[in-house]
C-alpha positions in Angstrom: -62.3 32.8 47.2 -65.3 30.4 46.5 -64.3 27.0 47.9 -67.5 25.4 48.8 -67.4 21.4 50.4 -66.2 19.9 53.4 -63.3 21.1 56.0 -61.8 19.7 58.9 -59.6 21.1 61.7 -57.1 19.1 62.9 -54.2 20.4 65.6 -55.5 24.1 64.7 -55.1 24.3 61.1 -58.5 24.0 58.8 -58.1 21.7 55.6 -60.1 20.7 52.4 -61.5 17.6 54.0 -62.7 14.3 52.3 -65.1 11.8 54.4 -64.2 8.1 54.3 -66.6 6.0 57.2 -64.3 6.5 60.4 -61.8 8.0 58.6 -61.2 12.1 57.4 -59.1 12.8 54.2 -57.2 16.0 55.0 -55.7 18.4 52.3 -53.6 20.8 52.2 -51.2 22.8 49.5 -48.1 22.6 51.2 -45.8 20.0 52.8 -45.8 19.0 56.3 -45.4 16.5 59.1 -47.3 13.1 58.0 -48.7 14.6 54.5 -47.8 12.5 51.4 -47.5 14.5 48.1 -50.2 13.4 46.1 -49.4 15.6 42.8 -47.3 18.6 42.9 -48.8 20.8 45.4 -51.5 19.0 47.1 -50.4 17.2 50.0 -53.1 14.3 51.6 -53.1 12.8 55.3 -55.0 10.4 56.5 -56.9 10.9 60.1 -59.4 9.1 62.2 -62.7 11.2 62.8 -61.8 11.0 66.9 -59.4 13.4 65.9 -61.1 16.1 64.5 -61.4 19.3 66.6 -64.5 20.2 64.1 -65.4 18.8 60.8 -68.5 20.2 58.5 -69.4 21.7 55.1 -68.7 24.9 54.0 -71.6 26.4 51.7 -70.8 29.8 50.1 -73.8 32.2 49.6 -74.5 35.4 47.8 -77.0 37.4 46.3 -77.3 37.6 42.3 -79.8 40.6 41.4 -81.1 40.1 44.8 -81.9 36.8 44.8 -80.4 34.3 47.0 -77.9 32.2 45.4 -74.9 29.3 46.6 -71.7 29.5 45.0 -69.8 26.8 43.8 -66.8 27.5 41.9 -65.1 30.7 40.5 -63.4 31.3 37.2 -61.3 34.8 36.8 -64.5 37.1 37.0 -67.5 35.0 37.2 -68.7 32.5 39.5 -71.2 29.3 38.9 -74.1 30.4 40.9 -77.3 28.2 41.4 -80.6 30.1 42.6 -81.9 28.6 46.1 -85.4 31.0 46.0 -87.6 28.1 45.0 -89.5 30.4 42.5 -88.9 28.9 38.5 -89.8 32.6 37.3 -87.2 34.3 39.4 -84.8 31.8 38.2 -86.1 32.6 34.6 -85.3 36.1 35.0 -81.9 36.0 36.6 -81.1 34.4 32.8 -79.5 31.2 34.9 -80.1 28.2 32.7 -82.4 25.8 34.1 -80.0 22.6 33.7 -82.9 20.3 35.3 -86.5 20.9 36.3 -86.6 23.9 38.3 -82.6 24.0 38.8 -81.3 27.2 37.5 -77.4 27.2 37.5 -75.0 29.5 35.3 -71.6 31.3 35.4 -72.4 35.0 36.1 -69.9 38.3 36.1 -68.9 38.7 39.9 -70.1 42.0 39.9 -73.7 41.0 40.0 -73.3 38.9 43.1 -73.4 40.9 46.3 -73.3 39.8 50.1 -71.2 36.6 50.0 -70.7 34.8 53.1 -69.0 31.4 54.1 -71.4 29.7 56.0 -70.5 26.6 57.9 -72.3 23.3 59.0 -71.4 20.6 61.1 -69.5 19.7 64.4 
């Protein structure tokens, strides 16, 4: 699954995580223990950063034709890739539209992306 953005773990359970200052937005899809329903099925609590066993971004990668790519979103068989090589022709000739200067970004078949791996920053 390609769920790029930020993540928390808090008591040993990793959550879809939201920054706010001192305070961590956790996320999760079913109910528990100090989570308020927020809309059927996604449950919100509200932590201070102290906390936090870890907290960082997640960045999903891949490789589209090759080249390297992140991937940030996924709709039945394609996924929103953006091309991260830094060279305008290669993003040219991966077909990706370029959707600002030197930015190529486009929903691809999943089949062309190979080597995905989640990737994880932070502390």
């Amino acid at each position: 699954m390609i769920t790029p953005g930020y993540r928390a773990r808090w008591q040993g359970t990793e959550y879809e995580a939201s920054p706010d200052g001192d305070l961590v937005r956790l996320y999760g899809a079913d109910p528990a223990p100090g989570f308020d329903e927020v809309r059927p099925g996604r449950y919100r609590r509200i932590v201070p950063t102290g906390e936090l066993e870890w907290f960082g971004y997640l960045h999903v990668t891949g490789r589209l034709d090759g080249a390297p790519v992140i991937l940030l979103a996924e709709r039945g068989d394609e996924l929103l890739a953006e091309y991260v090589g830094g060279r305008a022709p290669v993003g040219q000739q991966l077909g990706l539209p370029e959707v600002e200067p030197g930015v190529f970004r486009g929903w691809v078949p999943r089949a062309r992306v190979a080597d995905v791996a989640h990737l994880r920053t932070g502390s």
